[in-house]
N, C-alpha and C positions, 0 to 999 in steps of 0.2 A: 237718249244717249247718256245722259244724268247718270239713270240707272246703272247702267255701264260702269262710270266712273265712278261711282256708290261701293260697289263691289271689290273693284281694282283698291280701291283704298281702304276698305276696311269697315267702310260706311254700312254696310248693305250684305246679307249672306249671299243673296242667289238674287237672278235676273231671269222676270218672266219674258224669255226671247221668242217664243213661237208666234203669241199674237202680232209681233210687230216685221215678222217673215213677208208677209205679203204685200203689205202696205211699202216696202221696200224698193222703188224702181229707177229710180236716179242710180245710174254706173255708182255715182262716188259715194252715195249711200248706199249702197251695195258695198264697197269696199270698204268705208270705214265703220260700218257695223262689225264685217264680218270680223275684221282686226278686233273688236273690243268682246266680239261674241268668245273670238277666240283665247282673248288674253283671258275671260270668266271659265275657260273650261265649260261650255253649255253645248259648241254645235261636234255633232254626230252623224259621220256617213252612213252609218247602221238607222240612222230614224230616218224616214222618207221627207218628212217636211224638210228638215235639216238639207239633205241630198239634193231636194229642188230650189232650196234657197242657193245652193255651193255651186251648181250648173248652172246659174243665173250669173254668178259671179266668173262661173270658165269663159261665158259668150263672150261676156265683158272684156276678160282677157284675150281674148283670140280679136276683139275687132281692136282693142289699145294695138295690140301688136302690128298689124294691120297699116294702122297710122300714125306709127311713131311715137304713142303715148307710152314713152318707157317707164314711168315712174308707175303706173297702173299695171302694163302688162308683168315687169319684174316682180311690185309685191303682192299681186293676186298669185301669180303663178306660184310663187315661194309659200303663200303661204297656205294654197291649194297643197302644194306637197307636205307639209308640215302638216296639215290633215290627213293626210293618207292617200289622197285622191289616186287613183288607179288611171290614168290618165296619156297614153304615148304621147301624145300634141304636149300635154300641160306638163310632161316631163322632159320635153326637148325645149319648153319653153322656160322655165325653170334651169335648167342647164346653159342656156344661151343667154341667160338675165345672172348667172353666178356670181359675176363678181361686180353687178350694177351699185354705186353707192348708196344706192335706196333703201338694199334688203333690209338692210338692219330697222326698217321700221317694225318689220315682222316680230323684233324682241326687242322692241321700244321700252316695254312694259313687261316685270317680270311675269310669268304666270305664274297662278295660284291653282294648282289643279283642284277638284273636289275633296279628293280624298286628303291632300294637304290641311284644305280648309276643316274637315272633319278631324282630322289630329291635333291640328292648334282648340275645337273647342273642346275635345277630351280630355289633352293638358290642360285645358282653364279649369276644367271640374274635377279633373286628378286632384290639384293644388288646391283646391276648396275644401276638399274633402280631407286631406292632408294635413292642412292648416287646424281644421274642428278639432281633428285627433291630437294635435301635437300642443293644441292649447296656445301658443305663442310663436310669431317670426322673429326671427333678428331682422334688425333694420338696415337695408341697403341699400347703395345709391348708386344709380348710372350717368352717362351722359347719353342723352338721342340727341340727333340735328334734324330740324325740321324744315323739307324742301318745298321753295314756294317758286309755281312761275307764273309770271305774271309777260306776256307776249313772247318776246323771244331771249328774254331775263329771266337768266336762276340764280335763286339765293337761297341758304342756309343760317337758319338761328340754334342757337344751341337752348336746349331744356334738359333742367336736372329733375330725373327721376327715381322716385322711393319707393321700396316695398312696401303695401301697407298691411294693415291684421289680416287680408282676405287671403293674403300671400300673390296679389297683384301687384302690378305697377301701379303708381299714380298715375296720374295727367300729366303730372309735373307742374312744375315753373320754370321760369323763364328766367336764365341768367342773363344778364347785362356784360358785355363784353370788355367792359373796363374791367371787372372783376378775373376773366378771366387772360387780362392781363399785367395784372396790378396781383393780383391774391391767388394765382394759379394753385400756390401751393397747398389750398387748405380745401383743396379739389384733391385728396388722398386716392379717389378710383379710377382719373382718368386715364385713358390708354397711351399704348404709345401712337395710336391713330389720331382721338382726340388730341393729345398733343401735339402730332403735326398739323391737324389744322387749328390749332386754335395759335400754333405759330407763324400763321396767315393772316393774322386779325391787321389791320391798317389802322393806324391813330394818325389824323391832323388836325393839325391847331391852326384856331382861328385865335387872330388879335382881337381883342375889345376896343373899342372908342377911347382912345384918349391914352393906351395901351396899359391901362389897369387891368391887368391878367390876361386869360385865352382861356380858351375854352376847347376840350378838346373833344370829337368825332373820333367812332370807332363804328369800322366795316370790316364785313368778311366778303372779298371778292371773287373774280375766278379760279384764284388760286388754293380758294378753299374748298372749292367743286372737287379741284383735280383732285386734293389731300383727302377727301372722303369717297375716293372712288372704290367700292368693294367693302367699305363698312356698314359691318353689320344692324346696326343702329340709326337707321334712316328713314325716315316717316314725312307721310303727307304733311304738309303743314295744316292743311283742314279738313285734318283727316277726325272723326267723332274720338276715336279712338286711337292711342296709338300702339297696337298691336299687331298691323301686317306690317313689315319692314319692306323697302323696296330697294334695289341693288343700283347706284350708280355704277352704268360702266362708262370704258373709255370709246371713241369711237375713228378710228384712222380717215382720212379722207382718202379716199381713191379716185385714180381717172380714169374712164371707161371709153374704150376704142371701138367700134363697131365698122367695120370693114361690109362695104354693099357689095 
């Protein structure tokens, strides 16, 4: 599952998913491969293996549904569709899971389809190549936020990044958040995105002993989740590299009524 997650962030090109097809028989690893097979762009109704790993996942579907496992029946079926699957049953069951609050695990994780991923490494070697002829970059700077979660907490830090001679991004570093409430201004590139979240940052002071000063604490909370939702600039926080961006969205709650 690593591997998976390797990919989805940047870590890793591609995922060898056929060997581990069969070895596959637990319902929910069945589902939750299929979900990370699918966010890597690798499974194929056109390949046979693929076909017989995706039928393994309809059973599945068809007996959740069976027994009231709605959270299984709604996102195998959806994301059987999302496949393509050709299917009457797994498209009446997908239609009756529409508006289940679940779906949306199906686009938890943005996809990177292949031919995506083969145009980001074209552009890296455009720009290399580009860079040799041109002799010189001008220096640039951005802001990324870097998304960590850690159970069922997310948080974002901000890193400032420069073009450097290859005509890449750095790595970056790491601002400190006092700075970018104290000295905003001498941040020249930040957006008007970046500036709403960084209009989120929280400062509290603690007293000292004997009340000789304070000290102050600075957070970025929920509210800097919401402010980065749909910025473009958004990367694993342990991601090797930060080069695949990944799309916070928003997400509605919904109530789902099922009438026997």
């Amino acid at each position: 599952m690593q591997h998976g997650f390797n990919v989805i962030q940047g870590q890793q090109k591609n995922i060898a998913h056929k060997p581990l097809l069969h070895h596959l028989v637990d319902p929910y690893e069945v589902l939750f491969y299929s979900l990370i097979f699918y966010w890597c762009d690798v499974l194929s109704l056109s390949n046979e293996y693929d076909e017989r790993f995706l039928d393994r996942l309809k059973t599945f579907c068809f007996q959740a549904d069976k027994v009231g496992a709605l959270l299984y029946a709604a996102v195998g079926a959806t994301l059987l569709q999302k496949l393509g699957m050709q299917d009457n049953k797994i498209k009446r069951l997908a239609v009756k899971y529409k508006n289940a609050p679940c779906i949306h695990l199906v686009d938890l994780v943005p996809r990177v389809e292949k031919w995506e991923r083969a145009l980001m490494a074209l552009t890296q070697i455009n720009s290399s190549e580009t860079d040799s002829n041109s002799g010189a970059v001008s220096v640039e700077s951005r802001m990324v936020w870097l998304l960590s979660l850690n159970g069922n907490y997310a948080s974002i830090e901000p890193r400032e990044q420069k073009i450097g001679k290859s005509g890449r991004w750095t790595k970056g570093r790491p601002v400190a958040l006092k700075r970018l409430v104290n000295e905003r201004d001498s941040f020249d590139y930040l957006t008007d995105q970046d500036n709403r979240i960084c209009n989120q940052i929280e400062v509290e002071y603690e007293q000292s002993y004997y009340n000789y000063g304070r000290t102050e604490h600075f957070s970025l909370e929920n509210d800097a989740l919401i402010a980065a939702i749909g910025h473009p600039h958004v990367y694993w926080a342990n991601a090797e590299k930060y080069d695949t961006p990944i799309t916070i969205n928003k997400s509605e709650p919904q109530l789902l009524s099922e009438v026997s």
